[in-house]
Structures are given as structure tokens and as C-alpha cells.
C-alpha positions in Angstrom: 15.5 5.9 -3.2 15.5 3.5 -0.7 13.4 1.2 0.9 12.7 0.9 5.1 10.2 -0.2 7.5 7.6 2.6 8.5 8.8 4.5 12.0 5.8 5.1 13.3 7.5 7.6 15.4 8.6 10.0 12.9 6.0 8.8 9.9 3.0 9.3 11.3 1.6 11.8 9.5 3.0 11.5 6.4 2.0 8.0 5.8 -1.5 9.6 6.7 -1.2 12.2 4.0 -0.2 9.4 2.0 -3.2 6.9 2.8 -5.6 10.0 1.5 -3.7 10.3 -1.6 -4.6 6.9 -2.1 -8.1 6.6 -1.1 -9.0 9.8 -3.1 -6.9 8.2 -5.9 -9.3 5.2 -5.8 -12.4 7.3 -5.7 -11.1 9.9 -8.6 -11.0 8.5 -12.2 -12.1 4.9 -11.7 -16.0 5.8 -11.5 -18.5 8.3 -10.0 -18.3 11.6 -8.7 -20.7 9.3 -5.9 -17.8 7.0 -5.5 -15.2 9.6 -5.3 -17.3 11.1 -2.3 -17.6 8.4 -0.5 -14.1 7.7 -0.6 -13.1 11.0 1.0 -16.0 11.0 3.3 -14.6 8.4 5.0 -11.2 9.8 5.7 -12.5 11.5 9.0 -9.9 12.1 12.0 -11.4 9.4 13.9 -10.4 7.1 10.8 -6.9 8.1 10.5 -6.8 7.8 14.2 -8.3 4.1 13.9 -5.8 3.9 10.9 -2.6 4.1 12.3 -3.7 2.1 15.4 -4.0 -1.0 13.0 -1.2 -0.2 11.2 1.2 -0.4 14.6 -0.7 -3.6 15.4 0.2 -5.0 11.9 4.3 -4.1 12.7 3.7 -5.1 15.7 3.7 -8.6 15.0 6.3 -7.9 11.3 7.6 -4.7 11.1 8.2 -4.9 6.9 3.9 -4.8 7.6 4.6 -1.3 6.4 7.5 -0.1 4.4 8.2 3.4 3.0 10.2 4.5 0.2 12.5 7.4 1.1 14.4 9.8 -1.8 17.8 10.0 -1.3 20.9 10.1 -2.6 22.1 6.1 -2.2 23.7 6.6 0.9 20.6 6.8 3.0 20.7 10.4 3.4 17.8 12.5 2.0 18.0 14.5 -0.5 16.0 17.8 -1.0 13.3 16.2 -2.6 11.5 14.8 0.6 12.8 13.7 3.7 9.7 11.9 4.2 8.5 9.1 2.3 7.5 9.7 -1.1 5.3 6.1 -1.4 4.8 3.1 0.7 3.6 -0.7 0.9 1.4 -2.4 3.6 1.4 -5.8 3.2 -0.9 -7.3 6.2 1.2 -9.7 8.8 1.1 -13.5 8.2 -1.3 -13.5 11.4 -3.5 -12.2 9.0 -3.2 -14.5 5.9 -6.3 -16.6 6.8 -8.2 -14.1 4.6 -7.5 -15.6 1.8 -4.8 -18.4 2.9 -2.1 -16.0 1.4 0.1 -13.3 1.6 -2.2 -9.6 1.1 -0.9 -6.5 -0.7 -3.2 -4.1 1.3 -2.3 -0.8 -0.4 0.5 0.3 -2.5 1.3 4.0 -3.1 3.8 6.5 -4.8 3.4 10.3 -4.6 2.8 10.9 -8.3 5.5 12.9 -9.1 7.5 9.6 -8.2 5.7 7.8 -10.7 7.9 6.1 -13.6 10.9 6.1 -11.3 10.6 2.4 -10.4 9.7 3.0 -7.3 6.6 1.2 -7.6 8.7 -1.7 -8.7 11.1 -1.5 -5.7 8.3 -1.2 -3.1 6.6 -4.3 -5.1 9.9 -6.2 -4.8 10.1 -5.0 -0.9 6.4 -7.2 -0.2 6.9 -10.1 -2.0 10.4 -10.5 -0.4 8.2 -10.1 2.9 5.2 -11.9 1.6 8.0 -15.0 0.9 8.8 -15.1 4.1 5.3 -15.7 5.6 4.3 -19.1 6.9 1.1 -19.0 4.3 -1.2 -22.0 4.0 -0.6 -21.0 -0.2 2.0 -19.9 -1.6 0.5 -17.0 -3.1 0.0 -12.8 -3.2 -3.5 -11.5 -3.5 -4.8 -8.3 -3.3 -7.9 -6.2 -4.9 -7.6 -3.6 -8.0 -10.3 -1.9 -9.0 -11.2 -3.1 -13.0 -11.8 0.5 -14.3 -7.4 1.5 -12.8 -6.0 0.1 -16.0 -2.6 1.6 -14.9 -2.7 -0.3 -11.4 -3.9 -3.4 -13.2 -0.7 -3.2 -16.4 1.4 -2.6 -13.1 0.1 -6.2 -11.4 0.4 -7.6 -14.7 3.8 -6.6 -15.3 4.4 -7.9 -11.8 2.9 -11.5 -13.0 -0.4 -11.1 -11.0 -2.8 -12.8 -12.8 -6.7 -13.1 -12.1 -7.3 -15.3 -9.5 -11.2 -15.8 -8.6 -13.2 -12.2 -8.7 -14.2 -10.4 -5.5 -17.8 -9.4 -5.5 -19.5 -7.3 -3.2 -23.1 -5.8 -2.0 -24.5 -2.8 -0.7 -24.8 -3.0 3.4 
């Protein structure tokens, strides 16, 4: 496997088909058939249009915004696994760390039969190299896991993220 920034050029699409993965992932086994719904609802072609937009803004101002994770053979040439990538990590530019004052894991994904490979861990390693690197008023990686994902949260864990504060939210 290896590791590069997203080419917005030739990714496109399958860092969309990606993004759904993981939105339907969030809305499948972590509550409701409701909240599973909603989540795929909202993945309408304006979306993914409005999608990829922000995500050339955010490598606009750091390319390593987005990175993908590519199977191939240690050399940098694909194998015939996938030429595309098989996972990815947006962490959102340090223009954007006044959020929380730190460094945001926005979404992390792996195609699930690249699960337990460790490319999870390599993507991981990939932000917080990035994250590091950010002029951040603290010195700190946040993001948001939903309680009920208890392998996404033994994955943070194992990646020392600890509980820091607790996001609440409200109906609109």
C-alpha cells in the first residue's frame, strides 16, 4: 500500500464512492433505520458536487488535506487489487483549525475488505504527520466518533485519542 495526496484529477469519483461508503457506514449499525436514512438521503448529486468543491478548497491551501491509500506492490505500481484508492484521510487545512484551536480528523475510511491490513494505521500515521505540521493554537488532534462505533472508537484508542470534552448537538 502506499500513501499520496488525493489527485483530484484522476480521484474524483472514487473518493466519492468512498465518501458514501462512509456516510452510509455511519448511518448502518450505530443506531436507527431513521438515522441510516437520513444519512443516505443526504448524499444527493448536488452534495457530492458541493463535496468535492470543499475538498479542492481544503488542498488548495495543504494538499496532504486529503490523502488516499493506494494497493500496490511497494514500488508504487498497482497491483490488481485496485488501481484506485482503497481508503483515504481528510484532515481539514490549518486555515481551518480555529474550530476547535486544533488539528481535525474529518473522515477516515478503508474499503472494508482492507480492513485489518494496517491501513487504517498508515492513513492515521499520514494525518498526524500532517496535523504536526500545522501552525495550531493547541497542540492537539480532535475529531468526532459516534459512541455506539465501538470498532472506530478501540481504533482512536489504540491511536492514544482520549476523551476530550463531549460534542452535543440539537435538532434544527
Amino acid at each position: 500500500m502506499s500513501i499520496r495526496p488525493y489527485d483530484p484529477a484522476s480521484d474524483a469519483d472514487t473518493l466519492w464512492e468512498l465518501k458514501r461508503a462512509f456516510e452510509t457506514g455511519l448511518g448502518s449499525g450505530t443506531g436507527s433505520e431513521q438515522k441510516a436514512a437520513t444519512y443516505a438521503a443526504k448524499l444527493t448529486d448536488d452534495y457530492r458536487e458541493g463535496y468535492l468543491e470543499w475538498v479542492e478548497r481544503c488542498i488548495e491551501h495543504d494538499e496532504r488535506s486529503v490523502q488516499v491509500a493506494v494497493a500496490d506492490d511497494g514500488d508504487g505500481t498497482s497491483d490488481d487489487l485496485s488501481p484506485d484508492p482503497v481508503g483515504y484521510v481528510f484532515l481539514l487545512p490549518g486555515t481551518h483549525a480555529y474550530i476547535w484551536d486544533a488539528a481535525v480528523l474529518n473522515e477516515i475510511y478503508v474499503r472494508e475488505q482492507y480492513r485489518g491490513t494496517g491501513l487504517a494505521d498508515e492513513l492515521m500515521t499520514a494525518a498526524v504527520e500532517a496535523a504536526r505540521e500545522q501552525d495550531l493554537p493547541l497542540k492537539r488532534l480532535v475529531l468526532d466518533v459516534d459512541r455506539e462505533n465501538e470498532r472506530a472508537q478501540a481504533f482512536y484508542e489504540r491511536h492514544g485519542f482520549d476523551h476530550w470534552g463531549e460534542m452535543v448537538a440539537r435538532d434544527l
